[in-house]
C-alpha positions in Angstrom: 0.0 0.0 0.0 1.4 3.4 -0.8 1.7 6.2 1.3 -1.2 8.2 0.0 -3.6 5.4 0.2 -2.2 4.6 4.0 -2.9 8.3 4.5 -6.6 8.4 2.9 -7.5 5.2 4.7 -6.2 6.5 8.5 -7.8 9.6 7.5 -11.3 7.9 6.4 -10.7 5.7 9.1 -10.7 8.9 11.8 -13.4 10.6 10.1 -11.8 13.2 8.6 -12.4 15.3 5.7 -9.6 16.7 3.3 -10.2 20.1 4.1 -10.2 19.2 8.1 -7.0 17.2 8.0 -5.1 20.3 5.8 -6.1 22.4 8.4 -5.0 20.7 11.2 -1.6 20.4 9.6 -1.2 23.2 7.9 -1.2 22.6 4.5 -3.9 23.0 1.6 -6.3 20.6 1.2 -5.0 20.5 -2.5 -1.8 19.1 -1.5 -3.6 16.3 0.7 -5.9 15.6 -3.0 -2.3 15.0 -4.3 -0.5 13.3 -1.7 -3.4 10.8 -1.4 -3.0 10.6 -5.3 0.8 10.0 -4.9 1.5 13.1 -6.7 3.4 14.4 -4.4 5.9 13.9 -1.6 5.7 15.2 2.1 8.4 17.0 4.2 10.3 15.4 7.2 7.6 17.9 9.5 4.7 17.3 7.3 5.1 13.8 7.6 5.2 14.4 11.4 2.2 16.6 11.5 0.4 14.0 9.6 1.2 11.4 11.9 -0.3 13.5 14.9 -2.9 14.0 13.2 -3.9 10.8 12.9 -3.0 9.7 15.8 -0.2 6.9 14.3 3.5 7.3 13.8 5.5 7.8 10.7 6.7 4.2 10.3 3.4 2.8 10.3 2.8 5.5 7.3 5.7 4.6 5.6 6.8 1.3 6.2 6.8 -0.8 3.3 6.0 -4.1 5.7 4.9 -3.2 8.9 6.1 -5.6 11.9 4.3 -9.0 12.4 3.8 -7.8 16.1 1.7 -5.3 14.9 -0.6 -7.2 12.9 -0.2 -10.9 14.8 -0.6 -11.9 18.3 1.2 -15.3 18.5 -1.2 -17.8 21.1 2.6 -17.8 23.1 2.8 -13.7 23.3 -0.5 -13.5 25.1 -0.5 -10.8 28.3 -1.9 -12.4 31.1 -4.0 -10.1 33.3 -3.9 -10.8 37.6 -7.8 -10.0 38.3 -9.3 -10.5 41.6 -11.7 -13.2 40.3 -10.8 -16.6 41.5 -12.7 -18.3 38.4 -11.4 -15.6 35.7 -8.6 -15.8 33.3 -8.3 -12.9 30.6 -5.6 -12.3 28.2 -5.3 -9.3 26.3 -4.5 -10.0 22.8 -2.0 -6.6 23.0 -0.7 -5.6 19.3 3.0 -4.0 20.0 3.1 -0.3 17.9 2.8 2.9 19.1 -0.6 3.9 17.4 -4.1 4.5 18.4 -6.2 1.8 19.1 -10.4 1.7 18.3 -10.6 -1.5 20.4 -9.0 -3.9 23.0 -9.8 -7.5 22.1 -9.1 -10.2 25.2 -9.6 -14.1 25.3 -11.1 -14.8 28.9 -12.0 -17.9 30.5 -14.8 -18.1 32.7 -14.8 -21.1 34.9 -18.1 -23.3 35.5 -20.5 -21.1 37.9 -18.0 -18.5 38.6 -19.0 -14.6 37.8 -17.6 -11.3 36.7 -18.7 -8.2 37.8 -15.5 -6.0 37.2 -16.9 -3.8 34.8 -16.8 -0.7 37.4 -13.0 0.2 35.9 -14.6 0.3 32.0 -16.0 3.5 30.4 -19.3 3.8 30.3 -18.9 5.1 26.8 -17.9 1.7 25.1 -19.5 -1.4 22.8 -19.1 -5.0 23.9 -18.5 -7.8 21.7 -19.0 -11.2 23.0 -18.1 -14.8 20.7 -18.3 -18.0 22.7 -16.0 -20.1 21.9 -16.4 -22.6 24.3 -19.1 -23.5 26.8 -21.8 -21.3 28.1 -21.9 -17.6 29.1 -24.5 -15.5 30.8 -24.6 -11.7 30.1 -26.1 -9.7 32.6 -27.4 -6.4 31.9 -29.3 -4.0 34.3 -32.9 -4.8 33.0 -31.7 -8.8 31.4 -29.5 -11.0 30.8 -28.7 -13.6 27.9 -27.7 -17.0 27.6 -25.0 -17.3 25.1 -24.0 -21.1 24.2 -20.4 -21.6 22.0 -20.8 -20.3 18.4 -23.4 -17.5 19.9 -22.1 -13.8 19.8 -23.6 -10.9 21.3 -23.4 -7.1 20.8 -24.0 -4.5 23.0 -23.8 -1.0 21.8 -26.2 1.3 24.3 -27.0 -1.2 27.1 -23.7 -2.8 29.1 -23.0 -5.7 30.8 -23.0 -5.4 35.1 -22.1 -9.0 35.4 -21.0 -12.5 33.1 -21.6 -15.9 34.7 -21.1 -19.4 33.7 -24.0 -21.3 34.2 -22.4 -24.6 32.5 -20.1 -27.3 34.0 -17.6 -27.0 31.7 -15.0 -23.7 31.8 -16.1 -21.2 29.2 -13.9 -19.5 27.1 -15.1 -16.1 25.1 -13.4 -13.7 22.8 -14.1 -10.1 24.1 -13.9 -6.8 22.6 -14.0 -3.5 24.3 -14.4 -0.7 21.8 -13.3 1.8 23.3 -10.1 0.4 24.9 -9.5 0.4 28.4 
């Protein structure tokens, strides 16, 4: 991918417009048309500006092959968070970069009839995506809850989870994203 398209797509993806994003960095939004259309090359401090812009670094805007660790989280590289939850595993599924970040996906393991009610340290402003991959998971929210059996996945953009249980006997293990992230 070339450096204008990386640019256009970081600037689509933080809902930018042409004109906003030559503001912000002080340049026309003629010369963003033709960077975008690889017309034309940026400065050293351009580059820069662009990059805090859009809330990335230069190398991920420049970098012909960005590093696997940014794009791969290896079962073996998992971070393995302490909670205070005798029946709860969670690993973040961290991507190594310094760039902004729309989401926090984890892998957490629920065992059978334990419960999570952590969710006081989460913004309230946040979705919640839930996939079952194993087992059974109850989501709790303030007015119900649903039973979520493996292959089910759950969405919740305006109401959130209070509490998760596991009503099974087996140890249920759920992909989790928090968009967005802690």
């Amino acid at each position: 991918m070339s450096l204008g398209e990386r640019i256009k797509k970081i600037r689509l993806n933080n809902q930018l417009t042409v004109r906003q994003l030559a503001e912000k960095v002080g340049v026309s939004a003629s010369f963003i048309y033709q960077l975008e259309q690889n017309k034309v090359s940026p400065s050293f401090s351009t580059l820069k500006s662009l990059a805090q812009v859009l809330n990335t670094n230069i190398s991920l805007l420049v970098e012909e092959d960005l590093p696997e660790e940014w794009l791969v989280v290896r079962r073996q590289n998992r971070k393995k968070v302490v909670t205070d939850n005798p029946g709860l595993s969670l690993e973040l599924l961290t991507f190594l970069g310094a760039r902004e970040k729309r989401m926090q996906p984890f892998i957490f393991r629920l065992e059978a009839g334990a419960v999570y009610d952590g969710f006081k340290m989460f913004s309230a402003e946040r979705e919640d995506f839930f996939y079952v991959l194993s087992g059974s998971l109850e989501i709790c929210l303030p007015e119900k809850s649903y039973l979520l059996d493996t292959g089910d996945a759950a969405y919740f953009i305006f109401d959130h989870p209070v509490l998760l249980k596991n009503p099974g006997q087996s140890t249920a293990e759920v992909f989790w994203i928090i968009s967005p992230p802690i």
